[in-house]
C-alpha positions as CSV (number, residue, x, y, z in Angstrom):
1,X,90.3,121.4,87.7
2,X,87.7,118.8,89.7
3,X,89.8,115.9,88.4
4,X,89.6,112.6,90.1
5,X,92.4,110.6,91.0
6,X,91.6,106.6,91.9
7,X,94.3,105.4,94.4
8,X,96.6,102.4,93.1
9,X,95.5,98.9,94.9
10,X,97.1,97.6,97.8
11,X,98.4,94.2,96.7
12,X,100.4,93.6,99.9
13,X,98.7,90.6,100.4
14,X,98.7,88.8,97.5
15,X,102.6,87.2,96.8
16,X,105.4,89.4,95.6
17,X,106.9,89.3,92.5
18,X,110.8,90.1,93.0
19,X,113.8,88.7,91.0
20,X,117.1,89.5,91.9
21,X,120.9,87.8,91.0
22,X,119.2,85.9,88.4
23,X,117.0,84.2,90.7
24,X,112.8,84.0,92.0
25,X,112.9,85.0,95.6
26,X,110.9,83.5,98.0
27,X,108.2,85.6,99.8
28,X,110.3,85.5,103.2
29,X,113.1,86.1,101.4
30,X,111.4,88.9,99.4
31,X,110.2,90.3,102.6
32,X,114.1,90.2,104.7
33,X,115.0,92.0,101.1
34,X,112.3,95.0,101.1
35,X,113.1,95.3,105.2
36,X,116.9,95.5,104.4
37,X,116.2,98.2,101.5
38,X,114.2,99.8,103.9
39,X,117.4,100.0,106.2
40,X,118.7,102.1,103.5
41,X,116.5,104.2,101.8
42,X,116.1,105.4,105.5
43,X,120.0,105.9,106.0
44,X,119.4,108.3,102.2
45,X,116.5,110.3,103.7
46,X,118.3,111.0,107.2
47,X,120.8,112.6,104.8
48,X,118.4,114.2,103.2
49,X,117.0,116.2,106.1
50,X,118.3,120.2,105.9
51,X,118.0,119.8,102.2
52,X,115.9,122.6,100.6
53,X,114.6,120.8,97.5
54,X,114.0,124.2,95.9
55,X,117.5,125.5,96.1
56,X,119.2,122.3,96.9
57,X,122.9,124.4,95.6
58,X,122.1,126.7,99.2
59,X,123.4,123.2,101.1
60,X,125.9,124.0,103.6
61,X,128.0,120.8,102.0
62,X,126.1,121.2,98.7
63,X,129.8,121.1,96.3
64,X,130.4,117.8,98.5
65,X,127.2,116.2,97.9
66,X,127.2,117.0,94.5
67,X,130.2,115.8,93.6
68,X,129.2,112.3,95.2
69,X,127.2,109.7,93.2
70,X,124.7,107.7,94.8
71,X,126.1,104.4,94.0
72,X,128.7,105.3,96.2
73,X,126.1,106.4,98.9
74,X,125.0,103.0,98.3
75,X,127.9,101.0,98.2
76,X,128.6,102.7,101.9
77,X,125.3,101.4,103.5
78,X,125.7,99.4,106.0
79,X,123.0,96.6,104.3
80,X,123.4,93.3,102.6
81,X,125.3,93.1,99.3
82,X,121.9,91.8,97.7
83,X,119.9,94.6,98.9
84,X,122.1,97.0,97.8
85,X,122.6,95.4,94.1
86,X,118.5,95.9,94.2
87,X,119.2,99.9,95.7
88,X,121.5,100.4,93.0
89,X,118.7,98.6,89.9
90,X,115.9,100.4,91.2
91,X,117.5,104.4,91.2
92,X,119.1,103.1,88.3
93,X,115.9,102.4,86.2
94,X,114.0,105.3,88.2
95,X,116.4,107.6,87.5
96,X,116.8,107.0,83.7
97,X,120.7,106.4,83.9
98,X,123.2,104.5,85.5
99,X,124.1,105.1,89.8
100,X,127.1,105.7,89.0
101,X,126.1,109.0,87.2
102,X,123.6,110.3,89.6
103,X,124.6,113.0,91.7
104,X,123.8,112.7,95.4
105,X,122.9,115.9,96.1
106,X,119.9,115.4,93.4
107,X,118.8,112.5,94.6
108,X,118.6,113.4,98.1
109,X,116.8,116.8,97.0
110,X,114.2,115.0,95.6
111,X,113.7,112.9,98.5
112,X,113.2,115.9,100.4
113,X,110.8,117.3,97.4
114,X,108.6,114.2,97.7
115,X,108.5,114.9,102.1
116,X,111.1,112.2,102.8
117,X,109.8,109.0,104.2
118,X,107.0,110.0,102.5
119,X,108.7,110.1,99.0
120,X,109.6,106.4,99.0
121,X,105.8,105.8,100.4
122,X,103.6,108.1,98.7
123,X,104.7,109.4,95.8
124,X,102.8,107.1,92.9
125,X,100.0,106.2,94.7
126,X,97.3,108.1,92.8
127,X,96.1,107.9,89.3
128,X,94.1,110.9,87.3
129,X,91.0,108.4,86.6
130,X,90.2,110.7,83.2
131,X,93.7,110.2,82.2
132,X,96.8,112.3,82.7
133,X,95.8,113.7,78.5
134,X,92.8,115.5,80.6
135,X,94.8,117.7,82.5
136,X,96.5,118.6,79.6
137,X,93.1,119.0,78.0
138,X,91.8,121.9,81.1
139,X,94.8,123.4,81.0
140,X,94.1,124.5,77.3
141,X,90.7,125.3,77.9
142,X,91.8,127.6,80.9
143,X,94.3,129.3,78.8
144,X,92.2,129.5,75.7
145,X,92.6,126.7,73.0
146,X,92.5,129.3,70.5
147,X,95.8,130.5,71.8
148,X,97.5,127.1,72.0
149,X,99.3,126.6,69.1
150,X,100.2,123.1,67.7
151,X,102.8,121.8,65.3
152,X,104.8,124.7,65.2
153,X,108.2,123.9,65.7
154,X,110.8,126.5,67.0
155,X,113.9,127.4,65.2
156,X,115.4,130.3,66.8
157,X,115.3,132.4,70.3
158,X,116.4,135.4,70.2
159,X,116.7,137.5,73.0
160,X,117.7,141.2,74.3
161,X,116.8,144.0,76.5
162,X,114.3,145.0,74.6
163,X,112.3,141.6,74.3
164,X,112.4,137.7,72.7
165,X,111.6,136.9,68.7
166,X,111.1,133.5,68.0
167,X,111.3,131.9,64.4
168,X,109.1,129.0,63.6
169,X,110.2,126.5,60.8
170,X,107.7,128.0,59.2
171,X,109.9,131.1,58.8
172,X,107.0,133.0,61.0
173,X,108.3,135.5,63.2
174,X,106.6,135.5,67.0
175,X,107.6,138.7,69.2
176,X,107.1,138.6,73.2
177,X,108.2,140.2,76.3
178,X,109.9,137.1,77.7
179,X,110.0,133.2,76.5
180,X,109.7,130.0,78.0
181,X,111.9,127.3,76.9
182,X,110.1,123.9,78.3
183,X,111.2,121.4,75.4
184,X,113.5,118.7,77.1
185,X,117.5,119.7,77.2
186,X,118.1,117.1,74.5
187,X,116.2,118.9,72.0
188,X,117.7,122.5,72.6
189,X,120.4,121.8,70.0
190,X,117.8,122.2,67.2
191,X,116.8,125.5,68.3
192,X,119.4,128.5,67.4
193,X,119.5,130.5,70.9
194,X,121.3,133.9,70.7
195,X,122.8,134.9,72.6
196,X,123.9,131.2,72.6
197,X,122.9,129.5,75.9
198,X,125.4,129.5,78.5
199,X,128.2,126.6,78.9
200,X,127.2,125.3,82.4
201,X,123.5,124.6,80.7
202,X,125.0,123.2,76.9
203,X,128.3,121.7,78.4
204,X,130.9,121.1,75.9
205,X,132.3,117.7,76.6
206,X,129.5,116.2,78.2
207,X,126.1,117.3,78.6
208,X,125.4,120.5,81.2
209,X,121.9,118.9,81.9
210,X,121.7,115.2,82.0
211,X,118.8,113.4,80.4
212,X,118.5,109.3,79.9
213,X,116.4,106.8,78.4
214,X,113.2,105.6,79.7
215,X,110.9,103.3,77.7
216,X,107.9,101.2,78.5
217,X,106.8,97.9,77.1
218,X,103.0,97.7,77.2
219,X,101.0,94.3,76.7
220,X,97.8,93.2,76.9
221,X,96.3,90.1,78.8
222,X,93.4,88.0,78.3
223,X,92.6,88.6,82.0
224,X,93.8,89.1,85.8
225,X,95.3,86.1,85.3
226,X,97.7,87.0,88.4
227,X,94.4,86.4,90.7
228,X,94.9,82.9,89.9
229,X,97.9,82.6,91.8
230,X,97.6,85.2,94.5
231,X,100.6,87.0,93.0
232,X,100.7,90.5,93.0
233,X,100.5,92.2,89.2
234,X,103.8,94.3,90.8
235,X,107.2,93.0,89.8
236,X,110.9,93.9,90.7
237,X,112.6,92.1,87.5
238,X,116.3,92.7,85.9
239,X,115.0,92.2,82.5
240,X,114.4,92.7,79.9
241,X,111.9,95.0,82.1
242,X,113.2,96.5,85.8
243,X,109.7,97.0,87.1
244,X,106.2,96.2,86.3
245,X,102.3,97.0,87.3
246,X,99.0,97.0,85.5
247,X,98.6,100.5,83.9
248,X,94.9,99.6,84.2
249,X,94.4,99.3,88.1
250,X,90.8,100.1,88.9
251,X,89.5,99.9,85.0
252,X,86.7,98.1,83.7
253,X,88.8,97.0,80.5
254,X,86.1,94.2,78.8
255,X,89.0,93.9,76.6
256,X,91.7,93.0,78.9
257,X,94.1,94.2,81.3
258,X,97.2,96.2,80.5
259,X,100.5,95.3,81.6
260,X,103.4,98.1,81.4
261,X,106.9,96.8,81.6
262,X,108.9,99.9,82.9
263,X,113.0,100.4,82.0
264,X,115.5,103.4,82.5
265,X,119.2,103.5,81.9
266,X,121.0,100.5,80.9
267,X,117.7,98.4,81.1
268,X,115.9,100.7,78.1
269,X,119.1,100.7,76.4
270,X,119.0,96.7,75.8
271,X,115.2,96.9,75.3
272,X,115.7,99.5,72.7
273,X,118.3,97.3,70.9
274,X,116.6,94.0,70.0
275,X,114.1,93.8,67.3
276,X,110.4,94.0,67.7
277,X,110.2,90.4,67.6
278,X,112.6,89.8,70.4
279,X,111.1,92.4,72.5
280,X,108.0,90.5,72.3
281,X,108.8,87.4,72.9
282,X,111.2,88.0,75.9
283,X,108.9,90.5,78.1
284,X,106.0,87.7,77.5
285,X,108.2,85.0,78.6
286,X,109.0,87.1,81.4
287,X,105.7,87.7,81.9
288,X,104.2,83.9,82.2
289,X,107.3,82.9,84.6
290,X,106.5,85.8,86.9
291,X,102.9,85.7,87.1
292,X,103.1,81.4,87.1
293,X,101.0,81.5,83.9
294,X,102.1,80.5,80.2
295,X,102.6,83.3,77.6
296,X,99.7,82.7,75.4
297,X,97.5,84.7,77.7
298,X,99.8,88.0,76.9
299,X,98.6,89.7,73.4
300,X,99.0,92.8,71.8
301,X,102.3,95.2,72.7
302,X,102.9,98.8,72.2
303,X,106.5,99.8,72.6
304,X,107.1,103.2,73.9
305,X,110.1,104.3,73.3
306,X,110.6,108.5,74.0
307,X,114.4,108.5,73.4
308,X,113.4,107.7,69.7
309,X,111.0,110.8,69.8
310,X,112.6,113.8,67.7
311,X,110.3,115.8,70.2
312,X,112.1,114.3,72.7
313,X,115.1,112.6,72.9
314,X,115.1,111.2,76.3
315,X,112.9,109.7,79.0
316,X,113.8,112.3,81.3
317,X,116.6,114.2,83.3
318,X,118.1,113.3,86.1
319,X,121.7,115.2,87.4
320,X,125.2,113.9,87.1
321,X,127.7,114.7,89.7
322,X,128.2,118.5,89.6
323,X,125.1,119.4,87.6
324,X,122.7,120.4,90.3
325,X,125.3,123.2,91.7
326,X,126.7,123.9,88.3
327,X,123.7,124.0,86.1
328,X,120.7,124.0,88.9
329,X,120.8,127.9,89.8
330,X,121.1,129.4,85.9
331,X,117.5,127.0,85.5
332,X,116.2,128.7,88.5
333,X,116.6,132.5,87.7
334,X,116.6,131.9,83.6
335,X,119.1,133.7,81.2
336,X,117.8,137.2,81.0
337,X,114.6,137.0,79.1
338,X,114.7,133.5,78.6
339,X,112.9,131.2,81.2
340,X,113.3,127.7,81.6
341,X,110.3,125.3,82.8
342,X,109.8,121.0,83.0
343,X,110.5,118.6,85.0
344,X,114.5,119.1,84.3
345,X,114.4,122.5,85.9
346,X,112.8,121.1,89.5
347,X,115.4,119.6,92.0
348,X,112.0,118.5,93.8
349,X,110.5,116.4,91.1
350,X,113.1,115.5,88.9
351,X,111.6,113.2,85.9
352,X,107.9,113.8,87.8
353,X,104.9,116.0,86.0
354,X,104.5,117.2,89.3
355,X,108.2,118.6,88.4
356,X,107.5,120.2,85.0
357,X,103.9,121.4,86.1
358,X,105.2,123.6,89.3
359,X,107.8,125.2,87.4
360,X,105.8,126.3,84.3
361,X,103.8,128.0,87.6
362,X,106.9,129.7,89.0
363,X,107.8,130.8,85.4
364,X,104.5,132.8,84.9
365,X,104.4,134.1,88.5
366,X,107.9,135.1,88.1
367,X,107.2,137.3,84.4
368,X,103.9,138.9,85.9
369,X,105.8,139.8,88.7
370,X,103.6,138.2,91.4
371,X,104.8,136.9,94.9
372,X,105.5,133.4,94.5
373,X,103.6,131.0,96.5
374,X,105.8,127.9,97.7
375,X,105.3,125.4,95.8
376,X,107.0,122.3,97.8
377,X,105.4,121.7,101.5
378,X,107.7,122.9,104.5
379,X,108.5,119.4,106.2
380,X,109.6,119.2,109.4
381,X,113.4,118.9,109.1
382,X,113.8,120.8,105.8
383,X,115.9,123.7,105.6
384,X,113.8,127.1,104.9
């Protein structure tokens, strides 16, 4: 669509912000930590190599994999006990849920989705400088914004040979040749699928597709007052916020910078259980020790909070341990005349847009019976 994307700044030079065991580190220090990570994340995408992050289930030792979490990939790295308690924080608030309910086999799919080195390196570099709302925007003009249609909740799927009727809340009946499902997994109890969806996608004890929180704390500040100090608006943290960055890189904001205060997992849980008040006052506090500033310069906040969205439910998906060979192949193909499309469905970018966005394409090519086009980059080492 001729959008433009502004790449992130390069604050390498400026001082690092990184807080681990409770404690400031050092820019030596923080530099021994991000070389020892380093040692690791490498050790993840060597196992990643002969991975096909499009049908990740195809691995030779996929049912092993999968049944593997990646804090125990983790725990067997041959780093330092520090760097791997960092490892295990940052997939953890990445991910949306806890290491020790990530499945391997996911994890190292999407490393081979995002072109391996290249995944830990590249993958958040670039911004949409209209906003990601303006791709949203030219999609709907492309598709006709006549035919988009708003609040108009889903109530029922039904599906047969013949076709797909969908019932709104409205009680308005919609009739089609095939459907789409792209609402998150935690919202498909609210819709009345029949035939009912299968048991590997629903589950019955637990979940069939894992989702987890994700919430961000936005504030703004006065100014860059990071420039001050040399320090880098980046942050590794433990809490109340795992990672942080200025959401306004690049903008001319007259009225002052944005910070965003990212958490997944455990991290959003305890964010999402104080009260506004003590969300406030303990990300600003966190705020003015790590950017050596006091916390009068932090202002306004926005709490963002999408497992609290009834549209939602969760941040997004990432796999537990069995999911990806379990649950990952009925996504792929769909359930007769039911497709499935977001970022849950892609074992490339799980939790990305990029995820969500070249799905809904394989969808349509798949119903108008086109040849699909790959859609993930053949890297050298990945299994075709």
């Amino acid at each position: 669509f001729g959008l433009e994307m502004r790449e992130a700044t390069d604050n390498s030079g400026a001082d690092p912000v990184v807080i681990v065991e409770g404690r400031r580190l050092s820019r030596v220090e923080a530099a021994l930590l991000y070389e020892e990570m380093g040692k690791g994340v490498q050790a993840l995408t060597t196992q990643a190599r002969g991975i096909n992050p499009l049908r990740p289930w195809d691995a030779r030792n996929a049912a092993a994999l999968d049944s593997r979490t990646v804090a125990q990939a983790i725990d067997e790295l041959d780093i330092t006990p520090r760097a791997k308690s960092a490892l295990r924080a940052q997939v953890s608030s990445d991910n949306g849920v806890a290491s020790e309910r990530q499945s391997l086999l996911a994890m190292l799919s999407m490393i081979a989705g995002g072109e391996f080195e290249k995944f830990w390196t590249d993958s958040e570099v670039f911004r949409c400088a209209a906003g990601n709302q303006a791709l949203a925007d030219r999609l709907a003009l492309a598709v006709g914004s006549e035919r988009v249609r708003l609040a108009t909740p889903a109530t029922k799927v039904e599906s047969s040979g013949r076709g797909v009727r969908v019932t709104t809340r409205a009680g308005e009946t919609l009739e089609a040749d095939d459907v789409v499902v792209a609402v998150p997994p935690s919202v498909w109890s609210v819709i009345a699928f029949e035939p009912g969806l299968p048991v590997e996608l629903t589950g019955v004890q637990a979940p069939g597709v894992q989702t987890g929180p994700v919430v961000k704390h936005l504030v703004r500040v006065d100014s860059r007052v990071w420039r001050a100090t040399n320090t880098a608006p980046e942050a590794m943290l433990e809490n109340p916020v795992a990672l942080v960055w200025e959401s306004t890189d690049g903008q001319d904001v007259p009225q002052g910078p944005t910070l965003a205060g990212f958490g997944g997992g455990p991290v959003a849980d305890a964010l999402r259980s104080m009260t506004r008040e003590q969300r406030d006052s303990a990300v600003k506090s966190a705020y003015a020790s790590a950017f050596r500033t006091t916390p009068d310069h932090f202002g306004d906040t926005r709490f963002m909070s999408w497992p609290d969205d009834p549209w939602a439910g969760c941040g997004y998906s990432f796999p537990a341990p069995g999911q990806v060979t379990r649950a990952g192949p009925i996504l792929d193909r769909g359930v007769g005349r039911v497709r499935f499309a977001g970022e849950h469905v892609s074992l490339a970018f799980i939790g990305y847009m990029e995820g969500a966005l070249s799905t809904g394409v394989r969808a349509a090519q798949r119903i108008a019976g086109v040849r699909e086009r790959p859609l993930v980059r053949e890297a050298a080492g990945a299994a075709t």
